[in-house]
C-alpha positions in Angstrom: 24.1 -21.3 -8.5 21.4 -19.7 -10.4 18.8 -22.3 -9.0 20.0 -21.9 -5.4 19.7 -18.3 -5.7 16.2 -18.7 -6.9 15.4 -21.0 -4.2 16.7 -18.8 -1.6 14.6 -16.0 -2.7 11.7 -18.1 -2.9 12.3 -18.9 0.9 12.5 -15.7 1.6 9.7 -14.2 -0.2 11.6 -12.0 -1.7 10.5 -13.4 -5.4 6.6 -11.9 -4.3 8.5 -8.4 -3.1 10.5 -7.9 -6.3 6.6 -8.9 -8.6 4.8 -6.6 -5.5 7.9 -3.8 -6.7 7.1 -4.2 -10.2 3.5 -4.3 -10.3 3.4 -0.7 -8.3 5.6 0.9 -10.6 4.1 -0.5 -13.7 0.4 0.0 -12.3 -0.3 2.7 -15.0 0.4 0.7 -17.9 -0.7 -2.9 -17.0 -4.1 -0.9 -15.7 -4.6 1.3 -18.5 -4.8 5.1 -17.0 -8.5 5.5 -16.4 -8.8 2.7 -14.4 -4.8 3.5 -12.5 -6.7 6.5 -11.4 -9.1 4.8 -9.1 -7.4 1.3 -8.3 -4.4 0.4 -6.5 -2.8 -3.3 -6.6 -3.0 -4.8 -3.0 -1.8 -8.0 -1.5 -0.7 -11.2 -3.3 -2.0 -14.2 -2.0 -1.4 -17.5 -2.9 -2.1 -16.5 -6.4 -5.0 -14.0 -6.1 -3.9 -10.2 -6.3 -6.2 -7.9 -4.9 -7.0 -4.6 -6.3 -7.9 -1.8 -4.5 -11.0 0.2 -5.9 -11.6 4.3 -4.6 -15.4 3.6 -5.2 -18.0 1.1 -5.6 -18.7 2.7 -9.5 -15.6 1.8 -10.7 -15.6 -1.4 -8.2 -18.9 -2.7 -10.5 -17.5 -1.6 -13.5 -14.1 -2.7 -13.2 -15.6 -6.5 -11.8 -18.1 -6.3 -15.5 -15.8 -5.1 -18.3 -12.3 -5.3 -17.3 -11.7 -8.1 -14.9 -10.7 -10.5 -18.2 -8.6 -8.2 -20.1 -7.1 -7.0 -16.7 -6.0 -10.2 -15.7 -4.7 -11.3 -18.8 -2.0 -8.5 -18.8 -1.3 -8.7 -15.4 -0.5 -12.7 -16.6 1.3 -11.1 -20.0 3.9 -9.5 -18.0 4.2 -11.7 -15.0 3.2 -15.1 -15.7 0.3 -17.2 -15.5 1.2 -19.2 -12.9 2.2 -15.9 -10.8 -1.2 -13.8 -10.7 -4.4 -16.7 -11.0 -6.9 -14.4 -10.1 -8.2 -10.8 -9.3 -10.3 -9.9 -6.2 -11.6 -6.4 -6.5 -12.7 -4.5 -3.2 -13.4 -1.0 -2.2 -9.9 0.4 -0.8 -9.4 0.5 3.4 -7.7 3.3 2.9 -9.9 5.7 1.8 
């Protein structure tokens, strides 16, 4: 039953909706604050999350000294199979 139910959700997409839930309300602390301040997690895509950046300082410092120890906690609490890789990119929205 388990299984199925996994499937299912899979199917549905609703696996990446619960991780896209949980990544937005645990931003903050997978992030670290300084850099929560200026980012924002994005899209999921086949593996690659991308992370929203308010300017292009933070979008070269985040890509030089925090792209490693970023990903690797974003893998910590979700898997490594779950979140491969990180594209940083200045955020649309702003």
């Amino acid at each position: 039953m388990k299984h199925a139910l996994l499937a299912l959700m899979k199917t549905l997409r609703l696996d990446d909706q619960a991780k896209m839930g949980r990544l937005e309300s645990d931003w903050e602390r997978l992030a670290g604050k300084p850099a929560a301040n200026h980012t924002r997690p994005g899209p999921l895509i086949h593996g690659e999350l991308v992370i929203y950046v308010d300017n292009s300082m933070w979008l070269s410092e985040l890509y030089r000294k925090s792209k490693g120890p970023l990903l690797e906690s974003l893998q910590t609490a979700f898997g490594p199979t779950a979140i491969r890789s990180l594209r940083f990119q200045l955020d649309p929205g702003k």
